[in-house]
C-alpha positions as CSV (number, residue, x, y, z in Angstrom):
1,X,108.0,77.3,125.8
2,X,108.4,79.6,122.9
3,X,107.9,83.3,122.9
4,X,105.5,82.7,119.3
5,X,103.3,80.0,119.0
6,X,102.9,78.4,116.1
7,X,99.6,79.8,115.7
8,X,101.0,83.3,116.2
9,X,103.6,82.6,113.8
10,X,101.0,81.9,110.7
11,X,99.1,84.6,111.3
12,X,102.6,86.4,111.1
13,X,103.7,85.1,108.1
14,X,99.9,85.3,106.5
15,X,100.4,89.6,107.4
16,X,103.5,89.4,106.0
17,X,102.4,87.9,102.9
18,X,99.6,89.6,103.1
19,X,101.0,93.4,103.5
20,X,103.3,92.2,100.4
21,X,100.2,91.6,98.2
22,X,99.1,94.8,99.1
23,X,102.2,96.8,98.5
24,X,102.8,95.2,95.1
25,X,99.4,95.9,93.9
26,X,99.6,99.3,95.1
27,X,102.9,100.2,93.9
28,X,102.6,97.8,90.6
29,X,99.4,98.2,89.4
30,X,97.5,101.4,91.4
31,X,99.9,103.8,90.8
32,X,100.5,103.4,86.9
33,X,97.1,102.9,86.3
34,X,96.9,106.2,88.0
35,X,99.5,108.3,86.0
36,X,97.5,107.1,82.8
37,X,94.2,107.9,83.9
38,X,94.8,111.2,85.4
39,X,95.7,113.9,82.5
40,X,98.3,115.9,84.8
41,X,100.2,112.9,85.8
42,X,100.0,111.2,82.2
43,X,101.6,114.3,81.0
44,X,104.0,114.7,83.2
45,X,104.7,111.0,82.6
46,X,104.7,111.6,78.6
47,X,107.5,115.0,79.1
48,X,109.8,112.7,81.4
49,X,110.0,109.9,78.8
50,X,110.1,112.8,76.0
51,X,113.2,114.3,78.0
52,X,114.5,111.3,79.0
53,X,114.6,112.7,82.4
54,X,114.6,109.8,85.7
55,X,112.6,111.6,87.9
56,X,114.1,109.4,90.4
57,X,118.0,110.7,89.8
58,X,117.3,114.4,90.2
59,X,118.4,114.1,93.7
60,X,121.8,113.0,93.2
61,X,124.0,115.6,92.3
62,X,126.2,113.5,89.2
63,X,123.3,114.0,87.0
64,X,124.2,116.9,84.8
65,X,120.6,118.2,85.1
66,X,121.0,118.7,88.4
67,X,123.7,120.9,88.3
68,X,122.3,123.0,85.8
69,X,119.1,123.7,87.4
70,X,121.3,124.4,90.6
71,X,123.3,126.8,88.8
72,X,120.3,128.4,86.8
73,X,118.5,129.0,90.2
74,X,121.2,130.3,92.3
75,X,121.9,133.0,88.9
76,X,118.0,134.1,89.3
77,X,118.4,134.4,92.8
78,X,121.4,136.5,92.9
79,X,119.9,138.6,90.0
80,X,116.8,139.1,92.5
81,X,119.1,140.3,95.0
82,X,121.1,142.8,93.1
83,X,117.9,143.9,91.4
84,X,116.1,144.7,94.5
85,X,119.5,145.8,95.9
86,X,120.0,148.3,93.1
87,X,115.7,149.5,93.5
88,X,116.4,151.0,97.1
């Protein structure tokens, strides 16, 4: 005797192929219909292709503008510190 029957293995297979469907429709068709329907996405959307920025790629630290926005931050914070250093 097997632990799935073959009953219990189509309905399986019919959520897997199912939960598929879903997740392509979601992540294929919902969500860019989304970023040009709704104006704050569409412009974000419209800056990123202006920029030619990959949202995506921020995170990895070989993409120069990473490293410049890391660099830009940690001179703002350090002039925060010596400014409210220099206030007391």
């Amino acid at each position: 005797m097997t632990i799935l029957s073959s009953s219990s293995r189509k309905v399986a297979w019919l959520k897997l192929v199912g939960l598929s469907v879903v997740t392509w429709m979601f992540l294929g068709e919902f969500l860019p219909w989304m970023y040009e329907v709704v104006p704050p996405l569409r412009h974000s959307y419209e800056q990123q292709a202006k920029y030619d920025i990959a949202a995506g790629a921020i995170y990895y630290t070989d993409v120069p503008v990473s490293l410049d926005s890391e660099m830009a931050s940690r001179e703002a914070v350090q002039k925060a510190i010596e400014l409210r250093a220099s206030s007391m």
